[in-house]
C-alpha positions as a printed NumPy array, in Angstrom:
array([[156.969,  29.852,  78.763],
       [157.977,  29.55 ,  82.419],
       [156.914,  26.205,  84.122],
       [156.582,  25.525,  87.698],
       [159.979,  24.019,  88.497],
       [159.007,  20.468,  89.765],
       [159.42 ,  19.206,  93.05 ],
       [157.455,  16.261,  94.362],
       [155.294,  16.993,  97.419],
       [157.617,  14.048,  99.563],
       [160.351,  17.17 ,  99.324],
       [159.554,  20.412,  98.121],
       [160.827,  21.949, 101.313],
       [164.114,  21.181,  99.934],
       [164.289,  23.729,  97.271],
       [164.413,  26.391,  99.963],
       [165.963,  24.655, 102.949],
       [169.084,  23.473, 100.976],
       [170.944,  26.433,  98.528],
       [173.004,  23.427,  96.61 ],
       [169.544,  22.126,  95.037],
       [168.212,  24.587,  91.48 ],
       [165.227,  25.865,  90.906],
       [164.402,  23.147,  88.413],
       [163.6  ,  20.564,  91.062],
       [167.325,  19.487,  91.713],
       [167.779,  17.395,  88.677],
       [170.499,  15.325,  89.342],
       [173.883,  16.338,  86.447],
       [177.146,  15.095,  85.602],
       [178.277,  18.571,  87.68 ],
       [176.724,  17.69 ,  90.252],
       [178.138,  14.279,  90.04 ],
       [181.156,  15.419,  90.276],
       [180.714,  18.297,  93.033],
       [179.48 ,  15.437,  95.432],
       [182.53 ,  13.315,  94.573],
       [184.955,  15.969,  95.791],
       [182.77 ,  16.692,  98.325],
       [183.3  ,  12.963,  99.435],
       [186.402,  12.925,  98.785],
       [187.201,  15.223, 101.112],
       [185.787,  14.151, 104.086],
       [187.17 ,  12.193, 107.01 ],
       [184.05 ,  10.346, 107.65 ],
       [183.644,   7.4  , 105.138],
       [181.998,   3.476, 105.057],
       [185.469,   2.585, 105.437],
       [186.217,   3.564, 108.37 ],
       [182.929,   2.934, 110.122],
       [182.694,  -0.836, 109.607],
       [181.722,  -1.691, 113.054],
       [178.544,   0.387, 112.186],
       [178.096,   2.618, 108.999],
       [174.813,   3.69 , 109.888],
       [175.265,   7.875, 109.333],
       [178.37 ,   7.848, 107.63 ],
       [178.507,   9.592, 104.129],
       [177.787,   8.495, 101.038],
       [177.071,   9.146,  97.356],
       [173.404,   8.331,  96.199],
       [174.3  ,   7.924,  92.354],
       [176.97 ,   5.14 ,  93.695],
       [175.121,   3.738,  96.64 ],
       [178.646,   2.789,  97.942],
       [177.644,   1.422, 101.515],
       [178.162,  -1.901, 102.723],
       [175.615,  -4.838, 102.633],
       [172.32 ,  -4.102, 104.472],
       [172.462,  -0.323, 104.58 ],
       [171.155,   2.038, 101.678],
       [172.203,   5.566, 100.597],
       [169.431,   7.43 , 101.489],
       [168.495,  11.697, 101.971],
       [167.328,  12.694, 105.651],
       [167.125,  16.147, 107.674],
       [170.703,  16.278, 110.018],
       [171.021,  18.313, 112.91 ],
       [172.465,  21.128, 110.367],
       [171.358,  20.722, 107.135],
       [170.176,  18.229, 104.587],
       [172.723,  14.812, 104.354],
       [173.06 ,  11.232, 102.323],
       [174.153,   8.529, 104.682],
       [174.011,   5.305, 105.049],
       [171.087,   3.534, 106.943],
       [169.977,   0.523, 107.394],
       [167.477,  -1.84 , 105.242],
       [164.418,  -1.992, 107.032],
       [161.947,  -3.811, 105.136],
       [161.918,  -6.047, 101.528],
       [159.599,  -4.025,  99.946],
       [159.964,  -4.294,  96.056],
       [159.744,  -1.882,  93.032],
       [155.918,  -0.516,  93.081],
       [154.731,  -1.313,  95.939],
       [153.161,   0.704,  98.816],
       [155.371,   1.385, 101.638],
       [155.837,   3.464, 104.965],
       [158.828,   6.176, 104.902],
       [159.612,   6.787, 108.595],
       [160.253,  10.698, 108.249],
       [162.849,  13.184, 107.158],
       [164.385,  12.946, 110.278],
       [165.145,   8.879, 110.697],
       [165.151,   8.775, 106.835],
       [164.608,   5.319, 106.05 ],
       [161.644,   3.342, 104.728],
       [160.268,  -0.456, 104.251],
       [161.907,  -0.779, 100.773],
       [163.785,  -3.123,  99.858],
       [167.748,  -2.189,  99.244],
       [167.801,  -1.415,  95.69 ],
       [164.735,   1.006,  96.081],
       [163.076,   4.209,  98.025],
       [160.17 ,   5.601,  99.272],
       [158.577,   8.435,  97.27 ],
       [155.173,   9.709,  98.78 ],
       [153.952,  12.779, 100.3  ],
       [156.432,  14.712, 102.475],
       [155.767,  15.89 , 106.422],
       [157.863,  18.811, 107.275],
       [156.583,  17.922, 110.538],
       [159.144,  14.956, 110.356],
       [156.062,  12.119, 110.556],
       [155.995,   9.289, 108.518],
       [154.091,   9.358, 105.089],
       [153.129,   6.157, 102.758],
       [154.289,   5.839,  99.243],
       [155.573,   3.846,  96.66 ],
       [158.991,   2.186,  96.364],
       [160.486,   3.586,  93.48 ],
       [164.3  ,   2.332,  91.795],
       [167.082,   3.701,  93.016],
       [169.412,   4.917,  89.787],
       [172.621,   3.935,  90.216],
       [175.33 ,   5.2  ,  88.065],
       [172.757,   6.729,  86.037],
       [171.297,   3.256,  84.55 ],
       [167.793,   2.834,  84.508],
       [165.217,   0.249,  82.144],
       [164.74 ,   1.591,  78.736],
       [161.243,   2.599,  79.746],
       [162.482,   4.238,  82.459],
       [164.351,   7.647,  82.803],
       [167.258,   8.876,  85.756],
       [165.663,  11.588,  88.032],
       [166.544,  13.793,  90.91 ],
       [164.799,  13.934,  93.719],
       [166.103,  16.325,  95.841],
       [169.631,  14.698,  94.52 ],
       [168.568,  11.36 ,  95.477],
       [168.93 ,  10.306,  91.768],
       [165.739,   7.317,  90.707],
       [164.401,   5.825,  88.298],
       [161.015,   6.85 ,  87.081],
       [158.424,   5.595,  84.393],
       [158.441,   7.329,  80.936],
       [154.797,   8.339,  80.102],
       [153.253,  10.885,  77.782],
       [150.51 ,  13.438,  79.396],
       [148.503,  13.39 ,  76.288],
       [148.204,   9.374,  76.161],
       [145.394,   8.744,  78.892],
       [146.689,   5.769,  81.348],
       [150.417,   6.57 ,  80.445],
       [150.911,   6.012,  84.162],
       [149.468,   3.763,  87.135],
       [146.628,   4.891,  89.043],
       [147.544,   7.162,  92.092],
       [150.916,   8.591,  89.53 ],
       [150.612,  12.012,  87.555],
       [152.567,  12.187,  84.398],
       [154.868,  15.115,  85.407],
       [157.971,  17.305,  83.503],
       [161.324,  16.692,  84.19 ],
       [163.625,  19.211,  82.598],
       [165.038,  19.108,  80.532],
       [164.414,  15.764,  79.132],
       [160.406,  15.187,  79.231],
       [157.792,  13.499,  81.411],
       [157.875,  10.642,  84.009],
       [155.629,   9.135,  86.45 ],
       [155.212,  10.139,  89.991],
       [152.59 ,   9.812,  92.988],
       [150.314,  12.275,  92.723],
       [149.817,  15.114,  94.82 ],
       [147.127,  15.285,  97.688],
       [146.038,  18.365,  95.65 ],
       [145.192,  17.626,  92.598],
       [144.002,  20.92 ,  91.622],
       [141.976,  21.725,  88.548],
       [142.046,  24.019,  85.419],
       [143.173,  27.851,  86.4  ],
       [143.739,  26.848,  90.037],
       [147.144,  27.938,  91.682],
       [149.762,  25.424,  92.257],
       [152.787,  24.489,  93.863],
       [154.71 ,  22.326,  92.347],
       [154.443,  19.973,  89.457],
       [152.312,  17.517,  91.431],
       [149.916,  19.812,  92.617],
       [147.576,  19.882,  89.462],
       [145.27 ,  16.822,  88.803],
       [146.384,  14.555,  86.052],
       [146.744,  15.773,  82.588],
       [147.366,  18.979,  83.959],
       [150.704,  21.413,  83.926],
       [152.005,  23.947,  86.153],
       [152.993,  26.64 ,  84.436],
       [153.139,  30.483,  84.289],
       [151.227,  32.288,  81.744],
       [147.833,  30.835,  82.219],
       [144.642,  32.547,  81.33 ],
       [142.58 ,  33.954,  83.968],
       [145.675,  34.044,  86.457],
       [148.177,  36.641,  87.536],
       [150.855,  36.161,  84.767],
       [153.743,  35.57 ,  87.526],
       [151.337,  33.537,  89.708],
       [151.695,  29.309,  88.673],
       [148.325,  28.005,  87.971],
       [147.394,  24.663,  86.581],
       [146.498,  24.524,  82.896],
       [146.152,  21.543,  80.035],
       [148.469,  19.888,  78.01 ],
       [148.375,  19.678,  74.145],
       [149.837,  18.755,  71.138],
       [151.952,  21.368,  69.311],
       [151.96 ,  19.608,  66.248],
       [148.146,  19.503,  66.102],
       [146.547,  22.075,  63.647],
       [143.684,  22.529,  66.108],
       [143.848,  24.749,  68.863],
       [142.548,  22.195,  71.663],
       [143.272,  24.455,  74.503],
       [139.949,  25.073,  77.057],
       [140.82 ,  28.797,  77.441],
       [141.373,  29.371,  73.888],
       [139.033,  32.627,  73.957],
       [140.449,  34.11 ,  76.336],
       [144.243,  33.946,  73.82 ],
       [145.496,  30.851,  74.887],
       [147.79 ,  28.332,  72.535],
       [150.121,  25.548,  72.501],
       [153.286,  26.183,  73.295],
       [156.125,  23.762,  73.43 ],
       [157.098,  22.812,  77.095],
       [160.742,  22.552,  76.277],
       [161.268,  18.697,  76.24 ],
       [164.813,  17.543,  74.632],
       [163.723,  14.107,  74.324],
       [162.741,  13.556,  70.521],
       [159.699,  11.635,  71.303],
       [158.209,  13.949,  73.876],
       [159.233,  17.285,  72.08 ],
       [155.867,  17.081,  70.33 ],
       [154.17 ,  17.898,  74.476],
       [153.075,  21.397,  74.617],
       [150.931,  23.474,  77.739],
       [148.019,  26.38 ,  76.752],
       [149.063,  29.127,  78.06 ],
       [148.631,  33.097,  76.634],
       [152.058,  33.903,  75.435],
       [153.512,  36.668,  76.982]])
């Protein structure tokens, strides 16, 4: 079963704008880790050696290595897509609503140890959100789990799609691969069972984007319910027309159980 790869609506430009992100919604990896470290390494421009003002020099998000006051943070450069360091703009704190000032400028009202996840603008205005962790060197709560957004590595809730009010009201209970299911805000979508969608905030919550759905082209992504694949019931709405559960794919242990209806191919 082929799911929608998920990118939240605050950048799902970036899967086609910037060739270094993967079709699985640019989880952040120890590869990739290490490709931006070289990367960094070999550059002239550093925090370093812009003391007298680091705003736009380069940085690495999963180190947030720039100096007091400034953040590591993703905007749209005059070429291509770029982490630098800007400037702390506001004191907002983990979940709370804030205002992210566009891809262009980049920065946002959180406070320094968090960023502004909402609903992206290509236009380059500003959108409102919610401050969400920043994961630095991969560390996050226990009930929390390191993800990628657009390489910007956070920290995002742990939830379960078939527990109802596994996440906060205004979040969707989403698939990261290849580990499971996190909390993120949901999409201005919110489409409903069978209805095409984008990304893996586009269906309403308790829904999955996924290939393979029943009454939909079988290459088209539609949005289709989750279930339990350890159930002995078939609990899928489309189950006369040959839908089943079928395991998403989740490595975590206690999320392995998740499964999507979907006809299998």
């Amino acid at each position: 079963m082929r799911q929608r790869p998920f990118l939240p609506l605050c950048f799902a430009v970036l899967a086609c704008t910037n060739p270094a992100l993967t079709d699985d919604g640019a989880q952040s990896s120890e590869s990739d880790t290490q490709s931006q470290q070289d990367d960094h390494d070999g550059q002239d421009t550093s925090t370093e050696e812009t003391q007298d003002d680091p705003s736009g020099a380069t940085c690495l998000p999963e180190l947030q290595d720039c100096p007091d006051d400034f953040k590591c943070l993703l905007r749209l450069g005059a070429e291509d897509w770029e982490f630098v360091c800007l400037p702390v703009l506001g004191d907002k704190d983990v979940g709370e609503a804030c205002i992210h000032d566009g891809v262009q400028a980049g920065t946002d009202d959180c406070d320094r140890d968090s960023w502004c996840i909402g609903a992206f603008d290509p236009g380059g205005a500003p959108w409102e959100g919610v401050c969400y962790p920043l994961c630095v060197g991969g560390i996050c709560d226990d009930a929390q789990r390191c993800v990628g957004i657009g390489a910007l590595p956070v920290c995002a809730p742990i939830c379960d799609p078939l527990t109802a009010g596994s996440c906060a009201a205004g979040e969707a209970c989403i698939y990261r691969p290849p580990e499971g299911f996190v909390c993120f805000p949901q999409g201005a979508e919110g489409n409903g069972l069978g209805e095409p969608c984008a990304t893996g905030v586009s269906c309403a919550p308790g829904l999955h984007c996924s290939q393979l759905v029943a009454g939909c082209d079988p290459d088209a992504y539609c949005c289709t319910d989750y279930c339990d694949v350890d159930s002995d019931t078939n609990s899928c709405a489309a189950q006369d027309q040959g839908a089943s559960c079928q395991a998403i794919g989740a490595t975590d242990p206690n999320q392995a159980h998740v499964g999507a209806c979907v006809v299998p191919g």
